[in-house]
N, C-alpha and C positions, 0 to 999 in steps of 0.2 A: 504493500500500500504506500502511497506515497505519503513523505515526513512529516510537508509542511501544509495539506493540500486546505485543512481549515483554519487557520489559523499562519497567515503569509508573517514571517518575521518583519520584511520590510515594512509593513504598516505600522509596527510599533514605534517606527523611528528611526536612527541610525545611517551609515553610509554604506549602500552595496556597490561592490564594481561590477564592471561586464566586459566586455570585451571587443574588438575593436572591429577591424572590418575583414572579417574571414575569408572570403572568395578573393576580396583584391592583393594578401598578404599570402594567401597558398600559392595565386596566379604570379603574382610578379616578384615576391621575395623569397618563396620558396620552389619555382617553376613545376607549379602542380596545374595539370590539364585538366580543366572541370567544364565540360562542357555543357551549354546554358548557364553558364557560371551558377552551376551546383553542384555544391559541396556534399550533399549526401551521397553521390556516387562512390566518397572514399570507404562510405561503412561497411562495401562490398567485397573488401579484401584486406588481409592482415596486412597488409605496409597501410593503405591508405587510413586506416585505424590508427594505426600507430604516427601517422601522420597528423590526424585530427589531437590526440592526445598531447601531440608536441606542444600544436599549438595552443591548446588551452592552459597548460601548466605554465606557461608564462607568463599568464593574467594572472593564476594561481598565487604564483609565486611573490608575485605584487600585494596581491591583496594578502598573504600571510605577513608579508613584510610591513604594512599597514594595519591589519589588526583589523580588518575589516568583513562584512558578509560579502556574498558574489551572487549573483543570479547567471545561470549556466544555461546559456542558449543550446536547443539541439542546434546541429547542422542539417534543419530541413525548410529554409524558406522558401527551396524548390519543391518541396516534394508534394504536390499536391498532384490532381488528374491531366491536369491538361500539360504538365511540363515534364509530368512524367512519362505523357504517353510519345513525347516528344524522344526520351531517352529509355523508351523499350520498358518502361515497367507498368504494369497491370496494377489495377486495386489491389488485390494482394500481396505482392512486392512493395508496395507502397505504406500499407500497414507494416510488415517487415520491418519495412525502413523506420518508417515513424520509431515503432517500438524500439527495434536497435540501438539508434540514436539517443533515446532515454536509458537504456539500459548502460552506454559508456560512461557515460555521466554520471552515472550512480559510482563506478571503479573511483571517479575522481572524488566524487563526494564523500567516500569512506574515507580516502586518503584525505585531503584536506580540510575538513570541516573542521571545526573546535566549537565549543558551547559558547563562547562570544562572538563567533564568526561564523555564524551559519549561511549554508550555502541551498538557492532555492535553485531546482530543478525547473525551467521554463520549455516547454514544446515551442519550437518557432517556426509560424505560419505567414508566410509573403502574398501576395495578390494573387488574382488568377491570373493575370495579366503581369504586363512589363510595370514595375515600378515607378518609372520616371513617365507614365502616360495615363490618361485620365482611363479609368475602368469601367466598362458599364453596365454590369449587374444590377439589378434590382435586390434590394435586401431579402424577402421571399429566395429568390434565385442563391445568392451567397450565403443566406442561412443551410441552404440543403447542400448546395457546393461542398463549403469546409467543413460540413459535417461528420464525413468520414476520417479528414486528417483528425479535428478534435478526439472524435472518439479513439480512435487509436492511443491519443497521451492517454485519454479518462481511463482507459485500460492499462495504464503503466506507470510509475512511479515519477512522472510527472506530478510537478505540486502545481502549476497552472499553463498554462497559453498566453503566450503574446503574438500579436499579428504587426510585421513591419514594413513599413515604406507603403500603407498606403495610402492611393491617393482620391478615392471613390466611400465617400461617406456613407453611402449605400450598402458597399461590400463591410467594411466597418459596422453598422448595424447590425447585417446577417452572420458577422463572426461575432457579436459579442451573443446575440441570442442562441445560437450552436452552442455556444459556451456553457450559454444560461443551461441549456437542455441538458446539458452531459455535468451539468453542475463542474463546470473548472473556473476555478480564477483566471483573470483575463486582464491584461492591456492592453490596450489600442494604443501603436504609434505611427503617425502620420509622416509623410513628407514633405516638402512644400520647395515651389521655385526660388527664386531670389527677390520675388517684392514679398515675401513671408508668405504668398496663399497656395492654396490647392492648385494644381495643373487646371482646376477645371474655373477656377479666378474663385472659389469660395473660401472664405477667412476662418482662420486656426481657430476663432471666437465660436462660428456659427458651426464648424466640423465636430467639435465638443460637446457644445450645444443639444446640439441634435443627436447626435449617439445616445448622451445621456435622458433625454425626452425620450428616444423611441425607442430605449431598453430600461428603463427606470434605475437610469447611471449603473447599469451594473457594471460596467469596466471599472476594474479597483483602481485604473489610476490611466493616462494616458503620457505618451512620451512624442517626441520629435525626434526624429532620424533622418538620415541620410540627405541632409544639409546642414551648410556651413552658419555659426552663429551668428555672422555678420546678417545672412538671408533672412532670420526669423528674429532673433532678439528685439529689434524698435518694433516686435509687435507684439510683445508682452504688456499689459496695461497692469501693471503688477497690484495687487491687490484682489481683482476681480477676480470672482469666484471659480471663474471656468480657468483661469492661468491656475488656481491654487491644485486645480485638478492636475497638473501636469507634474509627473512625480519623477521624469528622466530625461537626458539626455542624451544620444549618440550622433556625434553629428560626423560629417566629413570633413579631412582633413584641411582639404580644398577649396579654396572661395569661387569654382567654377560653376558655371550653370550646367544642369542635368542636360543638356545637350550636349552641351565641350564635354563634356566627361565621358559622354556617348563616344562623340569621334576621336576619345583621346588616344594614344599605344601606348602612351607611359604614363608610369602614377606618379601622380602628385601629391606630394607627402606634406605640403602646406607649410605652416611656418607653426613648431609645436610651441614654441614660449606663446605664441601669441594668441591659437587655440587656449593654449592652458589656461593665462589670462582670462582668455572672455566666460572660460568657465566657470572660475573663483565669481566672476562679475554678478554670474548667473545665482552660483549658488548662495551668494551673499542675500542678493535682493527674491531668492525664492526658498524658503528654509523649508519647505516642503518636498523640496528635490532630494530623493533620494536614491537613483541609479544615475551612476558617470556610466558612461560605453563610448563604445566610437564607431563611426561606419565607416564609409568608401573613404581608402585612404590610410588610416591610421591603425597602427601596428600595436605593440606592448609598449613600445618606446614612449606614445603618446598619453597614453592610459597611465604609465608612469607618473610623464610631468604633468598628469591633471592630478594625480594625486597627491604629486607635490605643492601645488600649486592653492588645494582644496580643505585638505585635512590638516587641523589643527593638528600642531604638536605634538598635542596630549594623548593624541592617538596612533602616533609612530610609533611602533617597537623599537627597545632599545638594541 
């Protein structure tokens, strides 16, 4: 059964980490072929296992050195129907996977967890579609869509679900109500261009908004991903109830628009002091934030100096 599934540690308080941008850090730092840039494919063979492992023990190792909890993504924002059937797996292969992926992560949770540093188990579920493009499910539609990925974690020692990078508040709705059905904890995190809104011109205010009207807030907390803070921060109206919702960050490394980053062949690793900075910024004026991560772009390196950057003293190990 899973550890944390009623009762999520991060709710009480405190700093968890996460980890940074998986597919572009196997792709270009460690020259891992993942095609449709997904990382599940590695679950299917003892090196690429052993590959995923590598790279999570590095965030690990951070966040021991920090004293800190961790929230531990699967490696399945691919794995859902339509990107699977793209790389030859079937529904059942795809539950496989799902489960697998939870099941590595539990090796690590044994190893690394401590009673002040708990470590939550998260299933991660990506759009049906491409990220960086507006989606168009209807919530109906998306609720029966992700239905099968959720159940798969409800079936495994998963303590909740997160859905990232999307950009269709629609499919949002139909993943948190999936959730609701399979009873998993769940957040929602979104994407956004560089004037802070939706691909589809609708604002982080009203994306919020509206999940939590047309699931009676059931998403425990909602995050921003896969843009740079310079794109979303002057649109925090800090105070307001729907900012207080927002409980994470993982942004990219990058101040590039989700296009350039489309036609890019090299990654751009961004400038990490200056990252790290804007995340202190964040975390100063939102004391409700409590997941750091990082998306496209950013390594352990960067997850480092935000945690240099974030964490009081008092919580460094000596």
């Amino acid at each position: 059964m899973a550890k944390y599934r009623h009762e999520l540690p991060l709710l009480r308080g405190g700093t968890f980490l996460s980890d940074g941008g998986m597919e572009t850090t196997l792709i270009f730092h460690e020259g891992v072929e993942l095609p449709h840039f997904a990382s599940f494919v590695l679950l299917s063979s003892a090196e690429g296992r052993r590959q995923l492992l590598r790279y999570y023990t590095r965030y690990l190792d951070i966040a021991r050195r920090h004293d800190t909890g961790f929230v531990l993504d699967t490696a399945t924002w691919r794995a859902n129907a339509d990107w699977g059937e793209k790389l030859g797996y079937d529904a059942d292969a795809l539950t496989r996977v799902n489960r697998d992926a939870v099941y590595l992560l539990t090796e690590l949770r044994a190893e690394y967890e401590r009673p002040q540093a708990p470590i939550v188990l998260s299933g991660a579920i990506g759009p049906r579609g491409d990220g960086y493009k507006a989606g168009r499910m209807k919530a109906d539609e998306a609720e029966d869509y992700h239905s099968a990925q959720i159940a798969a974690f409800a079936a495994s020692e998963a303590d909740m679900v997160a859905a990232y990078t999307l950009t269709n508040i629609d499919e949002a709705i139909g993943i948190a109500r999936a959730a609701s059905n399979h009873r998993m904890p769940c957040a929602i995190s979104f994407t956004v261009e560089t004037d802070g809104r939706l691909v589809t011109g609708r604002s982080l205010q009203e994306a919020i908004e509206t999940v939590d009207a047309e699931t009676d807030g059931y998403p425990h907390y909602y995050m921003v991903n896969c843009a740079h803070p310079n794109h979303f921060e002057s649109s925090f109206d800090h105070g307001r109830a729907w900012v207080q919702r927002i409980g994470g960050i993982r942004a990219n490394a990058s101040t590039k628009s989700h296009a350039e980053l489309d036609e890019s062949e090299t990654l751009d690793m961004g400038d990490t002091f200056d990252l790290a900075q804007r995340y202190r910024a964040l975390a100063r004026r939102m004391p409700h934030l409590r997941i750091l991560g990082g998306c496209c772009g950013t390594d352990h390196r960067h997850i480092a100096a935000i945690c240099e950057a974030c964490l009081p003293p008092s919580m460094l190990s000596a």
